[in-house]
C-alpha positions as CSV (number, residue, x, y, z in Angstrom):
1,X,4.0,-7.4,-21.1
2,X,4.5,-4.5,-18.9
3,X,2.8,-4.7,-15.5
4,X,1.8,-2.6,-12.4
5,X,2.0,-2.7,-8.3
6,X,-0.6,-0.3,-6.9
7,X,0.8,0.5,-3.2
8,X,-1.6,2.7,-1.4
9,X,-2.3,4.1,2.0
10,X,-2.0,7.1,4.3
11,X,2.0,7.6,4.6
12,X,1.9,9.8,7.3
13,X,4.3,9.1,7.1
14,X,6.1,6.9,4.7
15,X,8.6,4.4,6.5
16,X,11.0,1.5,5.5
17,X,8.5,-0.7,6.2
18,X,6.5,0.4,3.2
19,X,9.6,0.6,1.0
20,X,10.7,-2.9,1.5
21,X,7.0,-4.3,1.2
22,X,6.9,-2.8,-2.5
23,X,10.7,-3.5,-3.3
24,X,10.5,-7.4,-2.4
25,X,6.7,-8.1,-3.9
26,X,8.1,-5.5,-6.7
27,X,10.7,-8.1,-7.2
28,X,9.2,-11.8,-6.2
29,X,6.0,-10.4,-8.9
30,X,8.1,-9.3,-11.5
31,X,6.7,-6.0,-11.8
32,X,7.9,-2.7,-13.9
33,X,7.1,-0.3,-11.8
34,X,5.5,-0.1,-8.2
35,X,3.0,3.1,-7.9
36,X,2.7,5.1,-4.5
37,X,-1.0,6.1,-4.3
38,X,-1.1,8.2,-1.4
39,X,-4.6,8.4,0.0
40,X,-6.4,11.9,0.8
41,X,-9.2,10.9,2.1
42,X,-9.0,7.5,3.9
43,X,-12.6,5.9,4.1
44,X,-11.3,3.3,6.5
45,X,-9.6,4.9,9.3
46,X,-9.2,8.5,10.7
47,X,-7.8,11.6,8.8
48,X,-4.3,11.8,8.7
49,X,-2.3,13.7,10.8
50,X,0.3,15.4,8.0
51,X,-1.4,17.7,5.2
52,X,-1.4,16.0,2.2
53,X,0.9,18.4,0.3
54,X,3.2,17.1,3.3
55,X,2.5,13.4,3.0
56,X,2.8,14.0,-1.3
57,X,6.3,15.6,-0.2
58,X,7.6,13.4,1.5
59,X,6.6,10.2,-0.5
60,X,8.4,11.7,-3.9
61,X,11.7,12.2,-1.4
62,X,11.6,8.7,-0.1
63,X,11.3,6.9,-3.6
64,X,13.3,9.8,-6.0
65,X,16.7,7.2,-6.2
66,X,14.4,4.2,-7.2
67,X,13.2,4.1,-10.9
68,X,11.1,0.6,-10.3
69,X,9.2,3.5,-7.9
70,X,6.5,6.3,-9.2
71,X,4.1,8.6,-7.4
72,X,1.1,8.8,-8.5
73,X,-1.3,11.6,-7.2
74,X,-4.6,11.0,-8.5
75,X,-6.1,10.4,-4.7
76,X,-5.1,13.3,-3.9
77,X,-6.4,15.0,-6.7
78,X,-9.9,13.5,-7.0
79,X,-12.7,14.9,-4.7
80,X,-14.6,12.7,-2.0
81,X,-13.3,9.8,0.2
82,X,-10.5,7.6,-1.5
83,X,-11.9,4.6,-2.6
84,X,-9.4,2.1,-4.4
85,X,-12.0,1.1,-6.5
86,X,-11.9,4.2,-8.4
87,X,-8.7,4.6,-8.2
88,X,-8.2,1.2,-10.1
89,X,-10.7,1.9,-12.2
90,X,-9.0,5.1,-13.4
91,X,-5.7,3.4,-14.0
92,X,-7.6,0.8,-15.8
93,X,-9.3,2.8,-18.2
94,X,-5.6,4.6,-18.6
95,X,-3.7,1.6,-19.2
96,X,-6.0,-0.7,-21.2
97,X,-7.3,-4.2,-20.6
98,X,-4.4,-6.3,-20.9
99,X,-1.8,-4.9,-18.8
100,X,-1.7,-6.9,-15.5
101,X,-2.2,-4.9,-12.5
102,X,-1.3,-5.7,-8.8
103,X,-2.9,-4.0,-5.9
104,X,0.0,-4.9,-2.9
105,X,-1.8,-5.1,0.1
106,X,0.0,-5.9,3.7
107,X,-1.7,-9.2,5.5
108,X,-3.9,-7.0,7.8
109,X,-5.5,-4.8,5.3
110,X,-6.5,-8.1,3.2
111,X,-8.4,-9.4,6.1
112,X,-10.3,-6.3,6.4
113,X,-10.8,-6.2,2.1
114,X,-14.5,-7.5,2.5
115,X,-15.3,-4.0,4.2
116,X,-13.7,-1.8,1.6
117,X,-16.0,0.2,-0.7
118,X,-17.1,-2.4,-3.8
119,X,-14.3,-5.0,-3.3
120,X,-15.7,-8.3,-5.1
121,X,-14.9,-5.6,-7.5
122,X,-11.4,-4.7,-7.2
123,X,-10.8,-8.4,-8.5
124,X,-12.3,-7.2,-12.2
125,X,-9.1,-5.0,-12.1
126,X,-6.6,-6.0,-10.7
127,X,-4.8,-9.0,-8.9
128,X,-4.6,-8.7,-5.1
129,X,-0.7,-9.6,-3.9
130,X,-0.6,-10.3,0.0
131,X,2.7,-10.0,1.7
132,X,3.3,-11.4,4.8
133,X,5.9,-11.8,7.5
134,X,7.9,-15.7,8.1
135,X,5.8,-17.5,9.5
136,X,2.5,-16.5,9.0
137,X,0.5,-18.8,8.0
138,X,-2.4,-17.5,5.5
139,X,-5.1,-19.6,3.6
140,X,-8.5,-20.5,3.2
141,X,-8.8,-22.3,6.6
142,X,-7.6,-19.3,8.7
143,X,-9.9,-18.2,11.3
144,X,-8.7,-14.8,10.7
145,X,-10.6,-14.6,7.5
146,X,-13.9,-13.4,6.8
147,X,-16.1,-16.2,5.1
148,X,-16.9,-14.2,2.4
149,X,-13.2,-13.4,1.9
150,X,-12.5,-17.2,2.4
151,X,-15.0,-17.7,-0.7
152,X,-12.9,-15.0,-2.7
153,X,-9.4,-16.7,-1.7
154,X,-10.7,-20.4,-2.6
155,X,-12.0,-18.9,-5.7
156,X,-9.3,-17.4,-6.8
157,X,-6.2,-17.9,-4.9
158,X,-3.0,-18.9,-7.8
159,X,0.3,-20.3,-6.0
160,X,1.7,-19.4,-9.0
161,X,2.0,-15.9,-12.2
162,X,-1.0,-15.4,-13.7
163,X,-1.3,-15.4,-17.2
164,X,-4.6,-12.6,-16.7
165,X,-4.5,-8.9,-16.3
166,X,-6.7,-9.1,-13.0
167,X,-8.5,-11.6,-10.6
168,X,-6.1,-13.9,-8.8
169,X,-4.6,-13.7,-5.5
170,X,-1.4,-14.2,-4.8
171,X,0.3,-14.5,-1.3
172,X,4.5,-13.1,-1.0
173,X,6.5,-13.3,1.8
174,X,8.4,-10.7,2.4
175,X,11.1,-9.7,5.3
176,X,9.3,-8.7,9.0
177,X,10.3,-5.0,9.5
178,X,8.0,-3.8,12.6
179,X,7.5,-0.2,11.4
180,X,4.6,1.5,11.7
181,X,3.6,5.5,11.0
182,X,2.0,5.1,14.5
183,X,5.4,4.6,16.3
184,X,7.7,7.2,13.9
185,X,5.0,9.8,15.1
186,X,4.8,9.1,18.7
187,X,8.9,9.2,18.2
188,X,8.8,12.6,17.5
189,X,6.2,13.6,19.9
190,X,7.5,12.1,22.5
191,X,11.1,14.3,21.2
192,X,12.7,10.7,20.5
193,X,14.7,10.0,17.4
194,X,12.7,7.6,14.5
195,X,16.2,7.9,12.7
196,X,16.9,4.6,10.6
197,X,12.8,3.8,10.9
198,X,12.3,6.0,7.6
199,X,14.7,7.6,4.6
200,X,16.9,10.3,5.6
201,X,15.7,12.9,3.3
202,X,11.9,12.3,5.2
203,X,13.4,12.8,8.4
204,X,14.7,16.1,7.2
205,X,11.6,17.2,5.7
206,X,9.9,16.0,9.0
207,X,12.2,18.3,11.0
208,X,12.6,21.1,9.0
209,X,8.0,21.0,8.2
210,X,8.2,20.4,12.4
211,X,5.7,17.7,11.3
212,X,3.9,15.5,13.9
213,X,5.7,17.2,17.2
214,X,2.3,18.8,18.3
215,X,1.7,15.4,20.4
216,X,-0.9,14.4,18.7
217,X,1.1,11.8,17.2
């Protein structure tokens, strides 16, 4: 049976970092193609710093030589803040009830799932894969996690594939890449190179857009 990676966030922009997080769960979870959702309206953090035309841009270039990749723009198509909920909801109703979905979340965002917009929901449509760097330990007794979150992953935590199209949680580790957008944008305002941080072609489209060299990076 076919199945899904939902990979979503700002890209502003998009990196290696988030690349090799959706190649290697793409791989460990099997998955037939890994979706970049790029968000236009982040509920959970501050408005990004590249238009979303640019952000759309530069995602397509980064993924174009990788089939396993898709874009996907319906954030950036839908009015009002960018709730994953809904955007499951929509690929849901789009892909029926029996394809498995994964929504690949990095370590940090799954600690903060439990203040995301309806997100005792998001299990309903979708498995949750965590990725996190060697040596990193994650489970129910970490006292990084929320107790309503430790409820969730005690609940529903599988250490192995689940035979379901949504509900379980699933931890992947995956290689440690410190990349963040932060530091690629305060490379270029700062007039430093973020060359081999993030693909070629999005350098390019960086530089030739003059993207993110305002210093307010």
């Amino acid at each position: 049976m076919p199945s899904t990676g939902i990979l979503g966030g700002t890209f502003d922009p998009i990196h290696f970092g988030h690349l090799r997080m959706a190649q290697e769960l793409g791989a460990s979870l099997g998955l037939d193609e890994v979706r970049f959702v790029p968000a236009a309206r982040p509920p959970h953090r501050p408005e990004p710093h590249a238009p979303a035309q640019h952000r759309a841009a530069m995602v397509r270039s980064a993924i174009a030589d990788n089939p396993q990749f898709a874009f996907d723009a319906r954030e950036l198509e839908r009015a009002g803040p960018s709730y994953m909920f809904d955007t499951l909801a929509s690929l849901r109703a789009e892909l029926g009830a029996d394809i498995p979905l994964y929504l690949l979340l990095g370590a940090d965002a799954f600690l903060g799932l439990h203040g995301w917009h309806r997100w005792r929901e998001l299990f309903d449509l979708a498995h949750i894969a965590v990725a996190h760097r060697p040596g990193f330990a994650l489970d129910a007794n970490s006292p990084l996690m929320a107790p309503e979150l430790r409820a969730e992953w005690r609940l529903r935590y599988s250490a192995h594939a689940p035979d379901c199209a949504s509900g379980k949680i699933l931890l992947r580790e995956i290689t440690a890449l410190d990349i963040s957008a932060s530091a690629v944008r305060n490379a270029l305002a700062q007039g430093d190179s973020p060359r081999y941080l993030l693909p070629e072609p999005v350098l390019g489209y960086i530089l030739k857009h003059k993207l993110y060299t305002s210093g307010n990076a």
